[in-house]
C-alpha positions in Angstrom: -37.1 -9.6 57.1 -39.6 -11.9 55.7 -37.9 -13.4 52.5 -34.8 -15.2 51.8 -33.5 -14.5 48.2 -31.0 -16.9 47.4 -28.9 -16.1 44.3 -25.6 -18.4 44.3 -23.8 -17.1 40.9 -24.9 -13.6 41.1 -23.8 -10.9 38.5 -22.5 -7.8 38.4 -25.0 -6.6 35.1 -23.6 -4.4 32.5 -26.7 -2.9 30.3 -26.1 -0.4 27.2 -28.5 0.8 24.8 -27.5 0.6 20.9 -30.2 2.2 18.8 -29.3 0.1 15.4 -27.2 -2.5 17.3 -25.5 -4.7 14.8 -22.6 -7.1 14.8 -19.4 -7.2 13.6 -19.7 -3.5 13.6 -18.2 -0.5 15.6 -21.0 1.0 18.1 -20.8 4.5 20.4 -23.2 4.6 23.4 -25.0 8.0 22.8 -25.1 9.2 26.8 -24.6 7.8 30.3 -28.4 7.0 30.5 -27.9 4.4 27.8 -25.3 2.3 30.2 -26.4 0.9 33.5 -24.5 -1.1 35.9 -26.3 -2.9 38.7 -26.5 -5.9 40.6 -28.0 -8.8 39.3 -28.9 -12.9 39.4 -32.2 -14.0 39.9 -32.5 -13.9 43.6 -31.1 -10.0 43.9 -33.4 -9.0 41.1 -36.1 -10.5 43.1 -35.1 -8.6 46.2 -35.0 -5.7 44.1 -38.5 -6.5 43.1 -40.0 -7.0 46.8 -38.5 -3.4 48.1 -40.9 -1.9 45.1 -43.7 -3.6 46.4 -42.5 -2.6 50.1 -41.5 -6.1 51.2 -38.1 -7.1 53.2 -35.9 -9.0 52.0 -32.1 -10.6 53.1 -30.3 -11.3 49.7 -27.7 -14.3 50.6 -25.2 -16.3 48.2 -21.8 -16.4 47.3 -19.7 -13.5 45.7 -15.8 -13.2 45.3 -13.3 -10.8 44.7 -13.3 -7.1 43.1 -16.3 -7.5 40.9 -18.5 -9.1 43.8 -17.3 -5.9 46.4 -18.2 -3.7 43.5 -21.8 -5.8 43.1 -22.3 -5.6 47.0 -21.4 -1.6 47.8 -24.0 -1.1 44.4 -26.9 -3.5 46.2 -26.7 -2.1 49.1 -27.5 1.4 47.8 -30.5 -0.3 46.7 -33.0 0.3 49.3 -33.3 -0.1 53.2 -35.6 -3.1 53.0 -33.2 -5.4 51.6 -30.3 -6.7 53.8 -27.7 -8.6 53.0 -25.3 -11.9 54.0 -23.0 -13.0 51.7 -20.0 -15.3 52.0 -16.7 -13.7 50.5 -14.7 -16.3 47.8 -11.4 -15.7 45.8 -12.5 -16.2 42.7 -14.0 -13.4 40.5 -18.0 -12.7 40.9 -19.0 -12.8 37.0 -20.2 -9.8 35.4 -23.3 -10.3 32.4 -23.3 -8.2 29.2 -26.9 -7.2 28.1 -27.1 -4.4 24.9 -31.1 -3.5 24.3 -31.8 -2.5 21.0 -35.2 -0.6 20.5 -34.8 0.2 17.7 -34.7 -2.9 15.8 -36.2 -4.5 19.1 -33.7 -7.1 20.1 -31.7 -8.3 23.3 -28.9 -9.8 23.0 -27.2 -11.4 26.6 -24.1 -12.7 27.2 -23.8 -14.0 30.2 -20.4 -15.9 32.1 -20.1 -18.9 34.2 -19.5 -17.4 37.1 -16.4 -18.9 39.7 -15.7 -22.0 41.0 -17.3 -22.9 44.8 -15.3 -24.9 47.1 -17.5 -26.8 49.9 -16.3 -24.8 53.0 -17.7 -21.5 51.2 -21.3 -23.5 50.6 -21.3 -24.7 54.2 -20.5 -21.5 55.7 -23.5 -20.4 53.4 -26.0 -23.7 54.6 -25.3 -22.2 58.3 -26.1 -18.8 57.5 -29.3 -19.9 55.8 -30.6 -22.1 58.6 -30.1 -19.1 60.9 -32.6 -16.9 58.8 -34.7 -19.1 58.5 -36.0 -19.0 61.7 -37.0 -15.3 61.0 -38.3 -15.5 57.5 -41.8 -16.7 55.9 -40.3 -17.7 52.4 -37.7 -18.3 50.1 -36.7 -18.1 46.9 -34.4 -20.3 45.2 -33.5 -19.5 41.9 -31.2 -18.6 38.7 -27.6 -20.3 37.6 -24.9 -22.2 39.9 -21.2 -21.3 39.8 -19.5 -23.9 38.7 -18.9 -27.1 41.4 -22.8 -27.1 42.3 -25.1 -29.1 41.0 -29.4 -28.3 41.3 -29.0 -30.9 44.5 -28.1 -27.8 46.4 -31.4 -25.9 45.7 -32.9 -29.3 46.5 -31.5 -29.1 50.1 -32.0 -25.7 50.7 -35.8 -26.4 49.9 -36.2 -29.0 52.3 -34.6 -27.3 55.1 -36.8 -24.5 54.0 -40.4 -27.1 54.3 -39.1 -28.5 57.0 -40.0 -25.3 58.7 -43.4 -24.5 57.0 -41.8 -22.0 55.2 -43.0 -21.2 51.7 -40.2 -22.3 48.6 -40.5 -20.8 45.7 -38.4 -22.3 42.2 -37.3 -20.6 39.2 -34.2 -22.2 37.9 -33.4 -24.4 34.3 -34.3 -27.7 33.8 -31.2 -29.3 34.6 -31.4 -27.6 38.5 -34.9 -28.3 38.7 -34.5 -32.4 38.2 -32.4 -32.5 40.3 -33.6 -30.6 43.1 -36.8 -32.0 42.9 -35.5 -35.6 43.8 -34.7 -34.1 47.0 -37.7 -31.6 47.9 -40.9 -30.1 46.3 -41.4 -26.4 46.3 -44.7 -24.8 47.2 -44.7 -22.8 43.8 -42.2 -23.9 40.9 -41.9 -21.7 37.5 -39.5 -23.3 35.3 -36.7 -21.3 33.2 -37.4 -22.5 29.9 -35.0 -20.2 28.6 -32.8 -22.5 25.8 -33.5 -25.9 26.7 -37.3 -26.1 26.3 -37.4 -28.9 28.3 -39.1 -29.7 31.8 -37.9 -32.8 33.3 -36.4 -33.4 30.4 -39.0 -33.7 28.6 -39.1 -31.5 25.0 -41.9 -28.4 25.1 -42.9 -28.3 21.3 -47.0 -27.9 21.1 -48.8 -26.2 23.7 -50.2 -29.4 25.0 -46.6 -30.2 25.6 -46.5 -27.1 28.1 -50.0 -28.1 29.5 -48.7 -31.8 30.1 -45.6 -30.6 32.0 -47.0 -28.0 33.8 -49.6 -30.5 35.2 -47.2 -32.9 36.0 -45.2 -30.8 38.1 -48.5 -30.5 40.0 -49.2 -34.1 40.8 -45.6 -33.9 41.9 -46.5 -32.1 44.9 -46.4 -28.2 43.4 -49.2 -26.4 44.6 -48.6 -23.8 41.4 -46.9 -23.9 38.3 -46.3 -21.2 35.9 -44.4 -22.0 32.4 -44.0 -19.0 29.7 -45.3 -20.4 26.3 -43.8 -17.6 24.1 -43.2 -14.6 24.8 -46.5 -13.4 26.0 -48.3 -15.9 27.0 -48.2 -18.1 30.3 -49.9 -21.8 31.0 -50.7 -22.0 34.6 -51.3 -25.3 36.5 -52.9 -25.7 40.5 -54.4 -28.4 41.3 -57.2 -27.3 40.5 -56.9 -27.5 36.6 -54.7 -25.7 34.0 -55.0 -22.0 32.2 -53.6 -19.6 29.7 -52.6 -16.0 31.4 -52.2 -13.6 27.9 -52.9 -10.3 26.9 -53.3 -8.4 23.7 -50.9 -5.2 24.4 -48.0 -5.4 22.9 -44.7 -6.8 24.3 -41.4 -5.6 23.0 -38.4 -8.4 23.4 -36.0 -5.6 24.2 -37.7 -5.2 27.1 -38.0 -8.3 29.2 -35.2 -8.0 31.1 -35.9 -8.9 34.7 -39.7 -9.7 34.1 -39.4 -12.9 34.9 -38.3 -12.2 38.2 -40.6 -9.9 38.8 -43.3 -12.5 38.0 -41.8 -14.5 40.5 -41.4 -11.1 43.5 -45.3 -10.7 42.9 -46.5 -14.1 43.4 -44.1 -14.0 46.8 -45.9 -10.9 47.8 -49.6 -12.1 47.1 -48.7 -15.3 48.8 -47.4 -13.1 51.9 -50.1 -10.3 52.1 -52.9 -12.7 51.1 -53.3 -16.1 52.3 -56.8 -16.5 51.3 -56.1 -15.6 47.5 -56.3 -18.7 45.3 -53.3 -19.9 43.6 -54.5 -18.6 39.8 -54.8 -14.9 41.1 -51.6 -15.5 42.6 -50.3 -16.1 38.7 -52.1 -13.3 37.7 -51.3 -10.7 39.6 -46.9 -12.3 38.9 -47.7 -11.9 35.2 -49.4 -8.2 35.6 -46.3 -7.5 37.8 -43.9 -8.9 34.4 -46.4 -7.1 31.9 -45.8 -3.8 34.2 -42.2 -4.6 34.0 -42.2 -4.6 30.3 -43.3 -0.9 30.3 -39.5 -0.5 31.2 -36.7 -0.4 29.4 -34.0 -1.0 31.6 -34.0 -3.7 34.6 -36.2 -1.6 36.7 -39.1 -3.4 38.3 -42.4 -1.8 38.3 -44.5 0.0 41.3 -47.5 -1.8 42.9 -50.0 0.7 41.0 -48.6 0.0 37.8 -49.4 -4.0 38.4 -52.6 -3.3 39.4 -52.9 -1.4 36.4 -51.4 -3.6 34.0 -54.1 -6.6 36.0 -56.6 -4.9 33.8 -54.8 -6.1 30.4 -54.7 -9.9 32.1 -57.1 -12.6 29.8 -57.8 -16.2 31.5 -58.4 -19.2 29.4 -59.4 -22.5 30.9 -57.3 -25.1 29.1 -58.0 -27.8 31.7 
């Protein structure tokens, strides 16, 4: 096991396929190919992503009930590199509602809160964690919180992580990230922009905006930074100066779905396999592993020789 995914509100993710999807309107599901139920939250999805790309994992959070027995028994059919710990609640895991439309080219996500965590279930979890990490080389912190966490959690489990030398990698909203970054720095941080548009509270309007923040978050200690600017296009920051990842293939919305977190899986695994690479080809070969995720239209993640593949669409632009 050399990662540690954690994924605190994870989701049991419902996925149907409506050619012509419209509200307000009655819809039938053409075949059983056009609905997919699998496990999901950030941290699982990243799991998901390392086994592709022949890396092991242990996926660890919080689940509860039916729904998160039902999310567990479907993850671990998943593959034999990814193992899992999770601590059992009462409450319901949530379950997320995505309907892909390709033919109007639309996703439309509706995701719950998730349950409420008492402090016995998170300090069972902290114990857990500190255990495996002993064993692993990273760890990834990311997605939403059930509710009765706040991002100070993330910020804890990051500093037990440095303290260590493990590698922390980020990818939460803005809210979590403040937060946790009072408490600890990761190594690598890539900011869910989703909604707020805001990094440190701060408003992302102009692309200077992104360049500013990204850089910022670099002179706070992050040794890479990686901020989506629309939809296909990336600003970069090490601290070595600050870029713009694009590419000129097309890039359906309908079919971003997990790309982000296979961004994130990618960067893990050049970081792992790779020591000597430099931190820009580490965001480079994340976004070729998104692009390559793109190609799909379900939550599938995408084979190594398809990101090396998709590496050869990649464009770099100094910015600063």
């Amino acid at each position: 096991m050399k990662v540690i995914t954690v994924t605190l509100n994870p989701a049991l993710d419902r996925e149907f396929i409506i050619e012509g999807f419209a509200v307000n309107a009655y819809h039938r599901i053409k075949t059983q190919d056009h609905m997919v139920m699998n496990p999901g939250g950030k941290g699982i999805n990243v799991s998901m992503a390392l086994a592709k790309l022949g890396v092991s994992s242990i996926a660890i959070g919080i689940i509860g009930g039916y729904t998160g027995r039902v999310l567990l028994t479907e993850l671990n059919k998943t593959s034999p590199l990814i193992s899992t710990s999770f601590v059992h609640i009462e409450e319901e895991t949530r379950e997320n509602i995505v309907i892909v439309d390709p033919v109007n080219h639309t996703m439309t996500s509706i995701n719950s809160p998730g349950p409420r965590v008492d402090k016995k279930a998170v300090e069972l979890l902290l114990k857990r964690y500190e255990i495996y990490l002993s064993r692993a080389e990273a760890v990834v912190l990311s997605g939403s919180l059930p509710q009765g966490l706040t991002g100070e959690i993330y910020g804890k489990m990051a500093k037990m992580a440095r303290e260590k030398g493990r590698m922390v990698f980020f990818d939460m909203i803005d809210e979590y990230l403040t937060e946790a970054l009072e408490i600890c720095v990761p190594d690598v941080v890539k900011p869910d922009v989703r909604g707020s548009y805001t990094i440190l509270q701060q408003r992302l309007e102009s692309l200077e905006d992104y360049v500013e923040a990204a850089a910022n978050l670099v002179k706070r200690g992050c040794k890479l930074v990686v901020v989506s600017y629309e939809i296909k296009n990336d600003v970069v920051a090490t601290q070595d100066g600050v870029w713009l990842i694009s590419t000129e293939e097309k890039v359906e919305p309908e079919n971003i779905l997990g790309a982000g977190d296979a961004y994130v899986a990618a960067m893990v695994y050049k970081r792992l396999t790779d020591r000597n690479t430099s931190m820009l080809e580490t965001a480079k070969f994340g976004y070729a592993a998104a692009l390559a995720k793109t190609k799909k239209l379900t939550k599938e993640m995408p084979e190594y020789d398809e990101i090396g593949e998709a590496l050869n669409s990649c464009k770099l632009e100094r910015l600063r």
